[in-house]
C-alpha positions, 0 to 999 in steps of 0.5 A: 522539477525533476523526475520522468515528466509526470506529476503526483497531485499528493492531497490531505485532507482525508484523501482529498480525491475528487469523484470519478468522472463519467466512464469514457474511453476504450470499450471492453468486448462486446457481447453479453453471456447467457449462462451470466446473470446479465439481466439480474445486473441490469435490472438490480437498482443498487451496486455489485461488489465482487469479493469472492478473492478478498478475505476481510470483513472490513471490505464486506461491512464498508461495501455493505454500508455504502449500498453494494450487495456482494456477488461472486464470480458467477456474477460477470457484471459487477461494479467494484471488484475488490481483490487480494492478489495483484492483478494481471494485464490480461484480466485488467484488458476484460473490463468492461466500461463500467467496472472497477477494481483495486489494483493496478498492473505493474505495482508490484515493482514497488510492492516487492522489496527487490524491485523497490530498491532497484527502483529507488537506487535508479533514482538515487543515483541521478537525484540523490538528494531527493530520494535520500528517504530509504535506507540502502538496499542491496539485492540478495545475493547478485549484489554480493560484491557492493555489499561487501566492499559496504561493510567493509567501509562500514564495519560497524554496520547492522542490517536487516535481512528480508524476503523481497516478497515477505510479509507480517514480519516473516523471515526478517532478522538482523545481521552484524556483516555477511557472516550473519546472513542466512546462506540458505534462503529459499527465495530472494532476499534484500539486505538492508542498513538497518536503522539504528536511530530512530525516534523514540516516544517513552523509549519504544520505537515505533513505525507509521502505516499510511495509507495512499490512494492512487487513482490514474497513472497517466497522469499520475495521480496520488492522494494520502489519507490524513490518519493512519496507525502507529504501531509499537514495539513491545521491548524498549529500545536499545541500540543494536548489539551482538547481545540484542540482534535477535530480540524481534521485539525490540527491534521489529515494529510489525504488529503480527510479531508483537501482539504475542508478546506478554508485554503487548499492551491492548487498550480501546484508547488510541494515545495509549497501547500497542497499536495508536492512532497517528492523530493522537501520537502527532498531537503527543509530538506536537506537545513536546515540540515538534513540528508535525506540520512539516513531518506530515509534508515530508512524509506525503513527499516520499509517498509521491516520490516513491510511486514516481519512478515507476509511473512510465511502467505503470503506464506502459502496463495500462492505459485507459481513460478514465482508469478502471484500476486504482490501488490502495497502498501502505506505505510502512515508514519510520521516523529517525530522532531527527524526525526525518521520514524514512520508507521501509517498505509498499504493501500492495494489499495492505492488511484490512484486518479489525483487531480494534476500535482503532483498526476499525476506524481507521480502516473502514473510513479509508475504505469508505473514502476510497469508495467516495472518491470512486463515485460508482454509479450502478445507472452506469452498468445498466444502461451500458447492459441495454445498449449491448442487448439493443447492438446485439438484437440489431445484429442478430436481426 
């Protein structure tokens, strides 16, 4: 075994998390607000979502299916808080026992495109066959010098410029060398060796989102949902030239890029369109002969490998037990005509957006999951607000 002496337990089967235990461990500090609706929280027989600071719908219809009425934040007992943006230590440290929220402190060191690569370099450089699976990076311009002695021994080489905290396709362009760099960036970018063959399914290429779940950092825990998206280009594929490098469409997967192109293909079907199902393009892939079996165990593996590295950071940043953070991640990956996985990028609030049948039900059932796998229980949240209010009455009298 290698790596920092931790372990991913890496599941299928839907996410494959067993339901979290009783809440336990460190307290958060005691004493109940009077200008908060703590009796309100300690009387509601349901659960309390708080999505003041999370802008999709998807969120608000799964949490209202499941039983959960959302609050904001005038409400300082809820349950699950679900946000958008990472979350710092600090905010992490006023949890109180019973409570849950999405994203743990310190994952931004994968979810940043500079950190990942500096991250994964790390561990190329002592397990270089084990972390093959990215393309090489280069930040920005402080690795200017590798960079260049790269693409002297390599002159026929593309890239693709990125902001290290881009999104959606903002900002992303392909560069024959140097002299296509932008020179003028308004923030960090990494430099990537673009990916020049990649599988091709009726002359289109195509990446995968996938969703991970990753529930406890110490020990490190990480399961992978067993569905996920496929999305297109929307012009066929052909290899990079100085005549196709700014053709987005081409060459560019993201969804918020191709779905304004005339030759964008909608449809409710998912083996067919734009945008498809996994399930359904593993099964066209199956048909024609490959092992999708091993492609999905190969792609779990860069999952695991890729939030590896960064787990004694992960720790440092938090520890409680048992977790009151956990985190939803999407992992973008892109298969190469070997149908060997290769990871583009972690998104640490991956888009909930229902553009679709499909997005809908892929999206809503890895939310669902996750709140399964979570087992909230409001009995939790009331009986720790009676026992506060019982300490607090014994000092008071």
């Amino acid at each position: 075994m290698f790596g920092p002496g931790r372990t991913a337990r890496v599941a299928e089967n839907r996410f494959g998390a067993k339901p979290s235990p009783t809440p336990g461990g460190e307290r958060a500090p005691s004493g109940l607000s009077e200008n908060k609706r703590g009796g309100a929280a300690a009387n509601h027989d349901g659960l309390l979502v708080n999505l003041e600071h999370c802008k999709y719908e998807c969120l608000r219809k799964v949490t209202a299916d499941n039983g959960f009425e959302e609050v904001g934040d005038d409400e300082q007992y809820w349950d699950l808080c679900w946000m958008d943006s990472s979350v710092s230590e600090g905010r992490v440290a006023k949890l109180y026992p019973f409570q849950r929220i999405n994203h743990f402190p310190g994952m931004l060191e994968i979810c940043r495109k500079a950190p990942l690569s500096r991250n994964l370099r790390r561990m190329q450089t002592a397990h270089p066959r084990e972390y093959s699976f990215s393309p090489q990076t280069w930040d920005y311009p402080s690795q200017l010098d590798l960079f260049r002695k790269y693409s002297r021994a390599n002159p026929d080489a593309v890239y693709i410029v990125k902001p290290s905290a881009g999104a959606m396709g903002r900002g992303i362009y392909l560069a024959a060398g140097e002299s296509g760099i932008d020179k003028t960036h308004s923030g960090a970018v990494v430099v990537q060796r673009y990916m020049h063959d990649p599988f091709l399914l009726d002359g289109f290429k195509f990446d995968l989102r996938i969703y991970a779940l990753v529930t406890c950092v110490d020990p490190l825990a990480v399961y992978v949902y067993d569905e996920g998206i496929a999305r297109f280009a929307t012009t066929p594929y052909a290899a990079p030239n100085k005549s196709n490098l700014s053709q987005v469409t081409m060459h560019l997967t993201n969804y918020s890029l191709n779905k304004h192109s005339a030759t964008f293909v909608s449809t409710d079907k998912e083996d067919e369109g734009t945008k498809r199902s996994i399930s359904s393009l593993f099964a066209q892939m199956k048909a024609m002969g490959h092992d999708t079996e091993k492609l999905w165990r190969d792609i779990r593996e860069v999952v695991a490998r890729t939030v590896l590295p960064i787990q004694p950071h992960l720790a440092h940043c938090y520890h409680s037990s048992p977790s009151r953070c956990f985190e939803l991640l999407g992992f973008d990956i892109i298969i190469d005509e070997k149908l060997r996985p290769w990871l583009i990028e972690v998104n640490h609030s991956p888009s909930f957006n229902m553009d679709s049948p499909l997005d809908a039900r892929v999206k809503c059932g890895a939310i669902g999951d996750v709140l399964r796998a979570l087992n909230l229980d409001g009995e939790e949240r009331r009986a720790w607000i009676e026992a506060e209010k019982r300490a607090q009455k014994k000092r008071l009298y």
